[in-house]
ROLUMBA-338798 format. One record per atom (N, C-alpha, C): residue number from 1; atom name; x, y, z. Coordinates in Angstrom, 1 decimal, m for minus. Example, Ala and Ser with C-alpha at 12.3 -4.5 7.8 and 13.67 -1.06 7.14 Angstrom:
<nodes>
   seq   atom     east    north       up
     1      N     13.2     m5.7      7.8
     1     CA     12.3     m4.5      7.8
     1      C     13.2     m3.3      7.8
     2      N     12.8     m2.2      7.1
     2     CA     13.7     m1.1      7.1
     2      C     12.9      0.0      7.9
</nodes>
This chain:
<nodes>
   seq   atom     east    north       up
     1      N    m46.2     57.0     m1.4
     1     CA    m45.1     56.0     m1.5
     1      C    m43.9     56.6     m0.8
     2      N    m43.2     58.1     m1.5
     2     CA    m42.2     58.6     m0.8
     2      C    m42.4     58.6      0.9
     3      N    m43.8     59.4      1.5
     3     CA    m43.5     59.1      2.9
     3      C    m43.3     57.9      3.3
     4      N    m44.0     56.9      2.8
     4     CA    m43.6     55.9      3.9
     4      C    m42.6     55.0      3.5
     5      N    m41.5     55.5      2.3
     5     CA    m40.1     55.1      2.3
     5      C    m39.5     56.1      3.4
     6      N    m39.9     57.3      3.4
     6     CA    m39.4     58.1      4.5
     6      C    m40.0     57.7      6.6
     7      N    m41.3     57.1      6.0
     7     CA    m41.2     56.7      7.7
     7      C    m40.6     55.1      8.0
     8      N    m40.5     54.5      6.7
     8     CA    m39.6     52.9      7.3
     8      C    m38.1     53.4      7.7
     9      N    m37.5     54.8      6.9
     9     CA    m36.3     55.0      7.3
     9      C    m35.9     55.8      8.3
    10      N    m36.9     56.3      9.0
    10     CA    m37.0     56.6     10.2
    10      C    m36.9     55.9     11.3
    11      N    m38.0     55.5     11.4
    11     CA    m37.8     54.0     12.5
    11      C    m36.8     53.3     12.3
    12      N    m36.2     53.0     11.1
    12     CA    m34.8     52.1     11.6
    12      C    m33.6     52.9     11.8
    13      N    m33.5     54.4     11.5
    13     CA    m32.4     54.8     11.9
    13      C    m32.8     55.2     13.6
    14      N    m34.2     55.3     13.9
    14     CA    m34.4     55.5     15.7
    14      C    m34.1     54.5     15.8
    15      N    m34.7     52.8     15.3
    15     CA    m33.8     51.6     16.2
    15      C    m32.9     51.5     16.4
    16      N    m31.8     52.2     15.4
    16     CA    m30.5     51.5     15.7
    16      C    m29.6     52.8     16.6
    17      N    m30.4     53.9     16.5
    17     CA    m29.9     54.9     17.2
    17      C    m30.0     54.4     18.8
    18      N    m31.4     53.5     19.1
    18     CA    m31.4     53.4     20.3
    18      C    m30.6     51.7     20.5
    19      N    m30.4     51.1     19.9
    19     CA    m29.7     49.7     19.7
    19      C    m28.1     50.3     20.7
    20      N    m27.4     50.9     19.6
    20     CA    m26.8     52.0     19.9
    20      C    m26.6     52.4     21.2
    21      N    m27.2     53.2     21.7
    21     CA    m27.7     53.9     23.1
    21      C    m27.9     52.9     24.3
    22      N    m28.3     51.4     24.3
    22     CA    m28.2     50.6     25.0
    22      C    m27.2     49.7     25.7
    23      N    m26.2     49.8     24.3
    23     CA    m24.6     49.1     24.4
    23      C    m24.3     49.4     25.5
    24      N    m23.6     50.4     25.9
    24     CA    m23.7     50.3     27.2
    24      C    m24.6     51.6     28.3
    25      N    m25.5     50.7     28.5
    25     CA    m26.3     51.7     29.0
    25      C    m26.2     51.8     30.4
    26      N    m26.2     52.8     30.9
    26     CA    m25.9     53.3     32.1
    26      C    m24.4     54.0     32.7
    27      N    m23.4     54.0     31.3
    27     CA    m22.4     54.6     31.3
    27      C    m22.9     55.9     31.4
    28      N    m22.0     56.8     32.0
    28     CA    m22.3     58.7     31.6
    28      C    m20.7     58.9     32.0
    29      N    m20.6     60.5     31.4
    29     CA    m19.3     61.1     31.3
    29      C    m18.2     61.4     32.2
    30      N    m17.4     61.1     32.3
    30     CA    m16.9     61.3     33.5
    30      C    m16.5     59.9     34.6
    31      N    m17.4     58.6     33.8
    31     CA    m17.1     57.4     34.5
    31      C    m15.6     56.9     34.0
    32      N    m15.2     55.7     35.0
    32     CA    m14.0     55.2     34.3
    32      C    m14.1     54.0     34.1
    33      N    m13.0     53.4     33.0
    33     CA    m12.9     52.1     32.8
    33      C    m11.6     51.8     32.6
    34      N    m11.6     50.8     33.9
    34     CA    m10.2     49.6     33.7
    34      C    m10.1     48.8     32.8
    35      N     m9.3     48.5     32.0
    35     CA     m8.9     47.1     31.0
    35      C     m7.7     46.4     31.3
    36      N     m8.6     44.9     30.9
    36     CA     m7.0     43.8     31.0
    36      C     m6.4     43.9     29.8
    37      N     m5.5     44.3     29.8
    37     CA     m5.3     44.4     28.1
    37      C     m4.5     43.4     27.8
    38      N     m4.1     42.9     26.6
    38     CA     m3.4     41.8     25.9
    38      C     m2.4     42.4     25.5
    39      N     m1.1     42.9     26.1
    39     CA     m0.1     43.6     24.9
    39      C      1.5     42.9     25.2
    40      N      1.2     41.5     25.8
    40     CA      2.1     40.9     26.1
    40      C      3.1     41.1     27.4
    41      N      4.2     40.8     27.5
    41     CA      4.5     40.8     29.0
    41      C      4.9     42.1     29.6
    42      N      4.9     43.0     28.9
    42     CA      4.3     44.3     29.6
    42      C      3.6     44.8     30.4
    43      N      2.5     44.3     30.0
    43     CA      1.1     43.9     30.6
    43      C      1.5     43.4     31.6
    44      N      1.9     42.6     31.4
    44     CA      1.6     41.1     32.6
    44      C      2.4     41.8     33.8
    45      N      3.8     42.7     33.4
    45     CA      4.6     42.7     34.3
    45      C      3.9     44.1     35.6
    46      N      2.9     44.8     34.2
    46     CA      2.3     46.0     35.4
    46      C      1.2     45.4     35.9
    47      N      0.4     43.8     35.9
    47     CA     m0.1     43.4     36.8
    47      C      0.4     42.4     37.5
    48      N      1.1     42.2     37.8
    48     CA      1.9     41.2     38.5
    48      C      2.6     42.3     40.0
    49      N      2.3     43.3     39.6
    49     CA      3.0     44.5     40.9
    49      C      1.9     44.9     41.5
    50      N      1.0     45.0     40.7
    50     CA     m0.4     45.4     41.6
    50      C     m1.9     44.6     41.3
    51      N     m2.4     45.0     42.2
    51     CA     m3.7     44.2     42.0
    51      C     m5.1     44.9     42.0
    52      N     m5.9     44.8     41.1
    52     CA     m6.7     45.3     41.2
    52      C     m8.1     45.4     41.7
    53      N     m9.5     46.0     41.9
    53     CA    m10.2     45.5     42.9
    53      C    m10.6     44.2     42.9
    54      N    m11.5     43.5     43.8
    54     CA    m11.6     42.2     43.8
    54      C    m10.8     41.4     42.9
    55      N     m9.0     41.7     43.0
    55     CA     m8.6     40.5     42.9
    55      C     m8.3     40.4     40.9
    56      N     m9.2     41.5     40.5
    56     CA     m8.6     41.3     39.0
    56      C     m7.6     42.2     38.7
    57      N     m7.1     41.7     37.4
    57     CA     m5.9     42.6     36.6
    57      C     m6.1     43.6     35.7
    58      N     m5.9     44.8     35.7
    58     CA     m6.1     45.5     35.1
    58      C     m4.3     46.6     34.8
    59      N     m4.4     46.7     33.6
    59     CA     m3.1     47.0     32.8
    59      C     m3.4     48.5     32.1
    60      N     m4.8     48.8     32.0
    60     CA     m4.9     50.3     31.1
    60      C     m6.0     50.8     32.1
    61      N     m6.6     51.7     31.8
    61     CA     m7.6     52.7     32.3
    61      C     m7.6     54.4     31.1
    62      N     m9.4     54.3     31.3
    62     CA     m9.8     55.2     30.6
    62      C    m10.8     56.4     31.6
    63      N    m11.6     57.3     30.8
    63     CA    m12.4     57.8     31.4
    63      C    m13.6     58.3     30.2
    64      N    m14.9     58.3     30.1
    64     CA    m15.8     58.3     29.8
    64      C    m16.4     59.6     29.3
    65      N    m15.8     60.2     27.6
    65     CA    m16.4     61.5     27.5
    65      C    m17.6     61.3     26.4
    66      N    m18.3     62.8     26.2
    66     CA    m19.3     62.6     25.1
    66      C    m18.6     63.5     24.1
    67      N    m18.7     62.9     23.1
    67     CA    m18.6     64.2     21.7
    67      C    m19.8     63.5     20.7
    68      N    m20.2     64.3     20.9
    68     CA    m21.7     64.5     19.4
    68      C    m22.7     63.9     19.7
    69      N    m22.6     63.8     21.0
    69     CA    m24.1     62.9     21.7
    69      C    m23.5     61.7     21.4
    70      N    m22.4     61.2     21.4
    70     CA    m21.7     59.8     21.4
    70      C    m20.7     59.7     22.4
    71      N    m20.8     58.5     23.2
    71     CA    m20.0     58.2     24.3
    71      C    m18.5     57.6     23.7
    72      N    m17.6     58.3     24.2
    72     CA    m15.9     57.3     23.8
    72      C    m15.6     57.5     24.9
    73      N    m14.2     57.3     25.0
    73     CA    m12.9     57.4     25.8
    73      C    m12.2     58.2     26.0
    74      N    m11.8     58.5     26.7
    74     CA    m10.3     59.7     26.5
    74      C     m9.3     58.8     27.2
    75      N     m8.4     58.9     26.4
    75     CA     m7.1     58.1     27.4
    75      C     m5.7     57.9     26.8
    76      N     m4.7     57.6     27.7
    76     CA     m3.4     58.1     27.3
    76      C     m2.9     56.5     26.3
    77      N     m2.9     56.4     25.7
    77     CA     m2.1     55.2     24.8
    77      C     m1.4     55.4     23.7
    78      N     m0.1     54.5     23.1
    78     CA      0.0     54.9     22.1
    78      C      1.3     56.2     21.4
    79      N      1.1     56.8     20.6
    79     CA      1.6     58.3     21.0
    79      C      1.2     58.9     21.9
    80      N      0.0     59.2     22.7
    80     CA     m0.3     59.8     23.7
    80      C     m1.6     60.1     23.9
    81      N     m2.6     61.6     24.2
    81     CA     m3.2     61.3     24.5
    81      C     m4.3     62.0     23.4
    82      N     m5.9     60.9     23.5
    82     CA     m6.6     60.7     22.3
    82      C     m7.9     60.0     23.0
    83      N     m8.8     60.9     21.9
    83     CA    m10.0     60.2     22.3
    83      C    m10.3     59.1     21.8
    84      N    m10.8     57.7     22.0
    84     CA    m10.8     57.0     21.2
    84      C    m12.4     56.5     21.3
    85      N    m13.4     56.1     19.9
    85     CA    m14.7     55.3     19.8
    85      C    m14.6     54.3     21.2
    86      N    m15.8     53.7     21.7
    86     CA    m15.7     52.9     22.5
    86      C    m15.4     51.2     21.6
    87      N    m15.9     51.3     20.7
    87     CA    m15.9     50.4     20.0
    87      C    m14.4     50.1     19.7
    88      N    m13.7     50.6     19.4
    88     CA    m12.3     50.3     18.8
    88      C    m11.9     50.1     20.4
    89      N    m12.2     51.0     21.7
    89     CA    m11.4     50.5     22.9
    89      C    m11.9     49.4     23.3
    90      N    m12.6     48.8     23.1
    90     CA    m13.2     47.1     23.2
    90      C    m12.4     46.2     22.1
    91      N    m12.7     47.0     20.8
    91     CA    m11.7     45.9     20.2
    91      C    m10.6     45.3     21.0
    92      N     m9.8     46.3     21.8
    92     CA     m8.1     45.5     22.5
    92      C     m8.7     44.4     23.3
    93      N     m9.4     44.7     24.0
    93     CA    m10.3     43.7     25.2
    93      C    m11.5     43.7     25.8
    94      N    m12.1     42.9     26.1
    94     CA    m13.3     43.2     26.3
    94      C    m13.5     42.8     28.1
    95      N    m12.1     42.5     28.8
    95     CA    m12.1     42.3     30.1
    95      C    m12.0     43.8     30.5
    96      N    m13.1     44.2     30.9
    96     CA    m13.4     45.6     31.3
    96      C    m14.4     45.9     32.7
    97      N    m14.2     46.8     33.5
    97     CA    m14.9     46.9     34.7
    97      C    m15.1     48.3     34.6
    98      N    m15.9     48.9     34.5
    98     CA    m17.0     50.5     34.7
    98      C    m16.5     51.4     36.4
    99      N    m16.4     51.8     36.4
    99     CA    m16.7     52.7     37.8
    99      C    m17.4     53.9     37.5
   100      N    m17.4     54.7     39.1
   100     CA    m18.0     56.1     39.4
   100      C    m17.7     56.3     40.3
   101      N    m17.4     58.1     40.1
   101     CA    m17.1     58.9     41.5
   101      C    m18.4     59.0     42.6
   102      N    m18.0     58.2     43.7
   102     CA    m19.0     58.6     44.5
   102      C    m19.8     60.0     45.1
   103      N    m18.9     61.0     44.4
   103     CA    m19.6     62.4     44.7
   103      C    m20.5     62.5     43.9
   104      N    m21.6     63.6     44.7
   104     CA    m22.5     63.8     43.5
   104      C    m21.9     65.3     43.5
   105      N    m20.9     65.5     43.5
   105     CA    m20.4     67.1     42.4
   105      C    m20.2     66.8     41.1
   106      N    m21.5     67.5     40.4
   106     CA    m21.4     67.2     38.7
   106      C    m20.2     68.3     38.4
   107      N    m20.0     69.4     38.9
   107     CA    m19.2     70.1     38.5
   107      C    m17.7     69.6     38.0
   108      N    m17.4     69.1     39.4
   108     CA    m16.1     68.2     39.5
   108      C    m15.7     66.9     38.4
   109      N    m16.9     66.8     37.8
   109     CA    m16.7     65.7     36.8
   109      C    m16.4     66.4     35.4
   110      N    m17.2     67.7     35.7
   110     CA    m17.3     68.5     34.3
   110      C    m16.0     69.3     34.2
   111      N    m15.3     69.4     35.4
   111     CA    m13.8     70.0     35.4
   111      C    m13.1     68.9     34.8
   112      N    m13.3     68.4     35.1
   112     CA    m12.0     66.7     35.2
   112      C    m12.2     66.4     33.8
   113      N    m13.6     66.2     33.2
   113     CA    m13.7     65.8     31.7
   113      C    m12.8     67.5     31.0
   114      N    m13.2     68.6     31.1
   114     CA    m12.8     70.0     30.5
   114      C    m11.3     69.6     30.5
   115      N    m10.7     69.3     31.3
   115     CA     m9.4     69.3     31.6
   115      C     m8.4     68.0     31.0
   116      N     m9.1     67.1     31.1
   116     CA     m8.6     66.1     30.3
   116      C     m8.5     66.2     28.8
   117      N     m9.5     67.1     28.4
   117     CA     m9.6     67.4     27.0
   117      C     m8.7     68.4     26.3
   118      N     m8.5     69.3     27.4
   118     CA     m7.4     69.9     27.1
   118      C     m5.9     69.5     26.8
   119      N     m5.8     68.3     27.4
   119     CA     m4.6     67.5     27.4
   119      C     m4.6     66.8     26.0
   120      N     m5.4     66.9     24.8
   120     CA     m5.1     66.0     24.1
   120      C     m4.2     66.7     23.0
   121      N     m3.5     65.2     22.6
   121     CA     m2.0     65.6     21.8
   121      C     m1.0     65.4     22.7
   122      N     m0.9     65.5     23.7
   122     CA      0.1     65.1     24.9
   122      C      0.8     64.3     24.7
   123      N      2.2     63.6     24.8
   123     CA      2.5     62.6     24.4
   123      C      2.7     61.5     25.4
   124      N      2.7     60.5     24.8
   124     CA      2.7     59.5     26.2
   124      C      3.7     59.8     27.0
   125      N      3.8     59.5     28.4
   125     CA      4.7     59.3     29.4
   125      C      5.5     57.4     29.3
   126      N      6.5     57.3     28.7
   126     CA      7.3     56.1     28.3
   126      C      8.1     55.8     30.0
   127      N      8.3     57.1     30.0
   127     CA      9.2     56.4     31.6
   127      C      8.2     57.0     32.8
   128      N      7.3     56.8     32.9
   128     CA      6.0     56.6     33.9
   128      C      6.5     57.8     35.0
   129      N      6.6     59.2     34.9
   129     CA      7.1     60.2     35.9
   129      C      5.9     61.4     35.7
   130      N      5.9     61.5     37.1
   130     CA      4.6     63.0     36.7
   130      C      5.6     64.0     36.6
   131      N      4.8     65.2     36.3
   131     CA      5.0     66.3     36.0
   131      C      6.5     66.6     34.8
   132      N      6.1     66.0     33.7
   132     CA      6.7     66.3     32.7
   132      C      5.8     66.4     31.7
   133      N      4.9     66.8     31.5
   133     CA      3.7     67.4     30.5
   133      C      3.9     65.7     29.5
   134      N      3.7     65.0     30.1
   134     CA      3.7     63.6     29.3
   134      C      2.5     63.1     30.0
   135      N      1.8     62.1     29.8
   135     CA      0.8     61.3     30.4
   135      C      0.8     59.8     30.0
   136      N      0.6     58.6     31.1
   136     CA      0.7     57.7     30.7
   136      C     m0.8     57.5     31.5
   137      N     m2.0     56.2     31.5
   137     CA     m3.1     56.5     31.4
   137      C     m3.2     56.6     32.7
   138      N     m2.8     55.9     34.1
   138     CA     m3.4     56.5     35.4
   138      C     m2.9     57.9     35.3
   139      N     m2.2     58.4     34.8
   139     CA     m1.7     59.6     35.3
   139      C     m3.0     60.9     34.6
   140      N     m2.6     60.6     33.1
   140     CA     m4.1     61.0     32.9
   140      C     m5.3     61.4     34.0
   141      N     m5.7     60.1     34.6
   141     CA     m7.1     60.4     35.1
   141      C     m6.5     61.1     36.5
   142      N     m5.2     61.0     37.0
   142     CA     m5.3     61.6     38.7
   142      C     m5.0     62.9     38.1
   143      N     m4.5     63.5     36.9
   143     CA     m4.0     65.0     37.4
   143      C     m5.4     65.6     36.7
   144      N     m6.5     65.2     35.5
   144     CA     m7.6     65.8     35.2
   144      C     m8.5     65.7     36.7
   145      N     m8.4     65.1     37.7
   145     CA     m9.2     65.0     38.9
   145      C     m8.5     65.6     39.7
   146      N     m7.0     65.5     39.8
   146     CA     m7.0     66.7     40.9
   146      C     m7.1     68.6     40.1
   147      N     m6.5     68.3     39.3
   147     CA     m6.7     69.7     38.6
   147      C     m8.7     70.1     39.2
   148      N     m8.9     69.5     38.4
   148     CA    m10.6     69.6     38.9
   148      C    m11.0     69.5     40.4
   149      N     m9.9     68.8     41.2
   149     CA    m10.6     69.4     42.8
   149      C     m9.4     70.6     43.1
   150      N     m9.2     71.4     42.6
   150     CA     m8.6     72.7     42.9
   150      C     m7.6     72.0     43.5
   151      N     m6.6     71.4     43.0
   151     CA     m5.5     71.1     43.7
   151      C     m5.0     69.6     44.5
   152      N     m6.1     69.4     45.2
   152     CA     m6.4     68.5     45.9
   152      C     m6.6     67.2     45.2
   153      N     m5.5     65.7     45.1
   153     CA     m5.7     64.7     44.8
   153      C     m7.3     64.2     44.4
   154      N     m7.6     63.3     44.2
   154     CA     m8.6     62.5     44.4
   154      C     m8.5     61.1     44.3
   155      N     m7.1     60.5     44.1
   155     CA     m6.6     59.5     44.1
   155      C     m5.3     59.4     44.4
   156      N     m5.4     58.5     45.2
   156     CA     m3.7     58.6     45.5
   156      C     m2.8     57.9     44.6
   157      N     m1.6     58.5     45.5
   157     CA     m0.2     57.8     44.7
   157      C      0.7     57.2     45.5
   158      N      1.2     56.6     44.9
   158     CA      1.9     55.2     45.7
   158      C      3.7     55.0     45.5
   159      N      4.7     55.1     45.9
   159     CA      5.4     54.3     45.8
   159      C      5.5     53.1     44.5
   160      N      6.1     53.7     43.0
   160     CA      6.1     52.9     42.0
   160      C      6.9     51.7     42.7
   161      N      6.4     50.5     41.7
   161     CA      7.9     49.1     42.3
   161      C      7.7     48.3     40.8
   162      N      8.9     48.1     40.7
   162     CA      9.3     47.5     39.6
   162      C     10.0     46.0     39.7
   163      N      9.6     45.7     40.8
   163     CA     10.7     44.0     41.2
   163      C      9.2     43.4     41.7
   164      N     10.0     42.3     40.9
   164     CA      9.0     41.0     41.0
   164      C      9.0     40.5     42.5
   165      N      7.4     40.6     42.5
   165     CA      6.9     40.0     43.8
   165      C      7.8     38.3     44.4
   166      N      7.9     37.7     42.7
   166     CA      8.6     36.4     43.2
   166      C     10.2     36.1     43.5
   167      N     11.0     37.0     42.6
   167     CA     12.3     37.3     42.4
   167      C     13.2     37.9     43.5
   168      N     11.8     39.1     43.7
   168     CA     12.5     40.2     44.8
   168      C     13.7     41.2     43.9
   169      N     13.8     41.0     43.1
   169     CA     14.6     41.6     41.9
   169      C     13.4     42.2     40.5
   170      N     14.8     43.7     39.9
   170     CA     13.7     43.8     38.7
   170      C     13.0     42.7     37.9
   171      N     12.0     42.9     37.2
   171     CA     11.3     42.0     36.5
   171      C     12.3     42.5     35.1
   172      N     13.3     41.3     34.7
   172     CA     13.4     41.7     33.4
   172      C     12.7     42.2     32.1
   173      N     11.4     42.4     31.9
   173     CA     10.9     43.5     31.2
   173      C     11.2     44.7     31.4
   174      N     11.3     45.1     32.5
   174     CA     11.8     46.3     33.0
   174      C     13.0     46.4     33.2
   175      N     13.9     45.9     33.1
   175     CA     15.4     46.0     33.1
   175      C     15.6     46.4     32.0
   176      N     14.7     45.6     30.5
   176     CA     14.9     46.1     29.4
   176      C     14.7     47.4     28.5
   177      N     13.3     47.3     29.5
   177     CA     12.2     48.6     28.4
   177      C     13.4     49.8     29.2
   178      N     13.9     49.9     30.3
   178     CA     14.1     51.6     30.5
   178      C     15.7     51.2     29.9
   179      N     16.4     50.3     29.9
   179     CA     17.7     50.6     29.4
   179      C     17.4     50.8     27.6
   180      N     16.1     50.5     27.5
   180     CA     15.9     51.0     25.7
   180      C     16.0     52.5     26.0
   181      N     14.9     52.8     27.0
   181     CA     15.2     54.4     26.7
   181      C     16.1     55.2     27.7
   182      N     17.2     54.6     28.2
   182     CA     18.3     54.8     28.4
   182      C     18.2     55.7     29.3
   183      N     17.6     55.6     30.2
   183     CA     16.9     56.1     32.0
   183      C     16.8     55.1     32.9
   184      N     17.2     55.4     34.1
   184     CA     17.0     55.0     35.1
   184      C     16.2     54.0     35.4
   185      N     15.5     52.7     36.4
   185     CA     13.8     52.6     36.6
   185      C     13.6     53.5     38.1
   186      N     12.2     53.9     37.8
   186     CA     12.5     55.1     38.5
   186      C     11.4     54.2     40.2
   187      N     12.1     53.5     40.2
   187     CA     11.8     52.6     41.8
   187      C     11.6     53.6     43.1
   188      N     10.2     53.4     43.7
   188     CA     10.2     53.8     44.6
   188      C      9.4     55.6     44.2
   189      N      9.5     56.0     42.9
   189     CA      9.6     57.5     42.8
   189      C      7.5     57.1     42.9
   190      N      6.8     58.4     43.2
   190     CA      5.1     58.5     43.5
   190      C      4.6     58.4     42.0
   191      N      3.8     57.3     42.2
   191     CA      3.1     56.8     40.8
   191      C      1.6     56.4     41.2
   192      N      1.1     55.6     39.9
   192     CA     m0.4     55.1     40.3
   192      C     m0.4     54.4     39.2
   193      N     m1.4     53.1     38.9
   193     CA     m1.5     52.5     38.2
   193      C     m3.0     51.9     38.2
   194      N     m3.5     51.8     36.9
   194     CA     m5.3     51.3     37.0
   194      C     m5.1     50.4     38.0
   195      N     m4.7     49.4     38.7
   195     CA     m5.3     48.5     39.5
   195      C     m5.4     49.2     41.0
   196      N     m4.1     50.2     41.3
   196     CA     m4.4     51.0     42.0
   196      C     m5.7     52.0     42.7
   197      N     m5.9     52.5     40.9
   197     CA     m7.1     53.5     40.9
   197      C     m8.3     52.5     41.1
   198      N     m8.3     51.3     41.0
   198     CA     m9.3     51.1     40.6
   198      C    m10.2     50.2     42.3
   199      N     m9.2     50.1     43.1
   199     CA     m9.3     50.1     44.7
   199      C     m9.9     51.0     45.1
   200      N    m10.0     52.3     44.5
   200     CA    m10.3     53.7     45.4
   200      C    m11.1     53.1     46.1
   201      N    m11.5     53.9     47.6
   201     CA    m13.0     54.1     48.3
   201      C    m14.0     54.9     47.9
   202      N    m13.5     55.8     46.8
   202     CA    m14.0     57.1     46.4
   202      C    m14.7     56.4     45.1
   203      N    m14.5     55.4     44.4
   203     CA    m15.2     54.7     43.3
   203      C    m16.6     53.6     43.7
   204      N    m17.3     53.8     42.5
   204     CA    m18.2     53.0     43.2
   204      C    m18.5     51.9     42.0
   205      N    m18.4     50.9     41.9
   205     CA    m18.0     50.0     40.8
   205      C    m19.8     50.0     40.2
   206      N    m19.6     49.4     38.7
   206     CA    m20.8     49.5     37.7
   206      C    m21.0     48.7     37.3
   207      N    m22.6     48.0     37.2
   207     CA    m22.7     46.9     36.2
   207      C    m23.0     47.1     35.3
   208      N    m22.1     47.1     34.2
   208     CA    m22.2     47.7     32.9
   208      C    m22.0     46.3     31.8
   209      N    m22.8     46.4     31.1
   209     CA    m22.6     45.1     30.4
   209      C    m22.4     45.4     29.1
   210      N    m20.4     45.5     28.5
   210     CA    m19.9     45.7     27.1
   210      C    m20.0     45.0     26.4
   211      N    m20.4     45.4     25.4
   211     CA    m20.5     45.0     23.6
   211      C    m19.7     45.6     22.8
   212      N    m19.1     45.2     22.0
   212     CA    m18.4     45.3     20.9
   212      C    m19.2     46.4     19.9
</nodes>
């Protein structure tokens, strides 16, 4: 009787381990993911400046680590920077698009994930500027990849802009959010943003099909 209370609870903890394992299958470490996120006109205002590949919006970006033989996130949001279940990063939205580096240097992925991880605790980057030990989430993924190519970019950076495509003037979100934190907008200064990254030539897009 005990074994085969012990082999029915076997098999269903392998089903659901592989149930599990299927969610999204074909993700591995080191891939990235864009999100549309919902966080109101914030959002809207950092996709309304850029655009992302074919044409969709994307407002966050993550990158794809394992801890415990379980796949999450690493990514800057929030206080800053934190690994998060994939599950709870679906919760925000489920408008999501997968990528991959078209190299096949495993190394370079295993630098980039090492390095990212070392960043956690970091605190967000609020006024979106590199090199102030802050991270906001494109930034995250360009300095764990260039750190990991010895220096060398792997995504570029752009010319931030902060004025509405329609206006030709700031987007009043942005007139507001930096006179809250009582800075500059830093127009024009080298930035990157998921819709940005998410153009690369260097990415090779994924059909990955998310579940909750």
């Amino acid at each position: 009787m005990l074994q085969r209370i012990y082999f029915l609870f076997l098999s269903s903890f392998l089903l659901c381990a592989s149930c599990k394992e299927k969610t999204h299958e074909g993700l591995k470490e080191g891939d990235l993911i864009f999100q549309d996120l919902n966080c109101g006109p914030l959002c809207d205002a950092i996709e309304k400046v850029t655009e992302g590949v074919n044409g969709k919006d994307f407002s966050h970006c993550a990158m794809v680590v394992e801890e415990h033989d379980t796949l999450k996130v690493i990514e800057a949001i929030g206080d800053g920077v934190q690994i998060t279940s994939m599950s709870d990063f679906l919760k925000r939205s489920k408008k999501v698009l997968a990528a991959r580096l078209k190299t096949n240097d495993k190394e370079l992925i295993s630098r980039a994930v090492k390095y990212s991880k070392s960043l956690l605790g970091k605190p967000y980057d609020d006024v979106f500027l590199l090199n102030n030990d802050q991270y906001y989430c494109s930034e995250l993924l360009y300095e764990s990849f260039k750190v990991a190519n010895h220096g060398t970019p792997v995504f570029e950076l752009e010319p931030m802009t902060f004025i509405d495509p329609e206006t030709k003037t700031f987007n009043p979100v942005w007139v507001d959010y930096y006179h809250g934190l009582k800075c500059p907008i830093p127009e024009g200064k080298p930035g990157l943003n998921p819709g940005s990254i998410s153009r690369s030539e260097k990415l090779l897009l994924l059909d990955i099909k998310f579940k909750p």
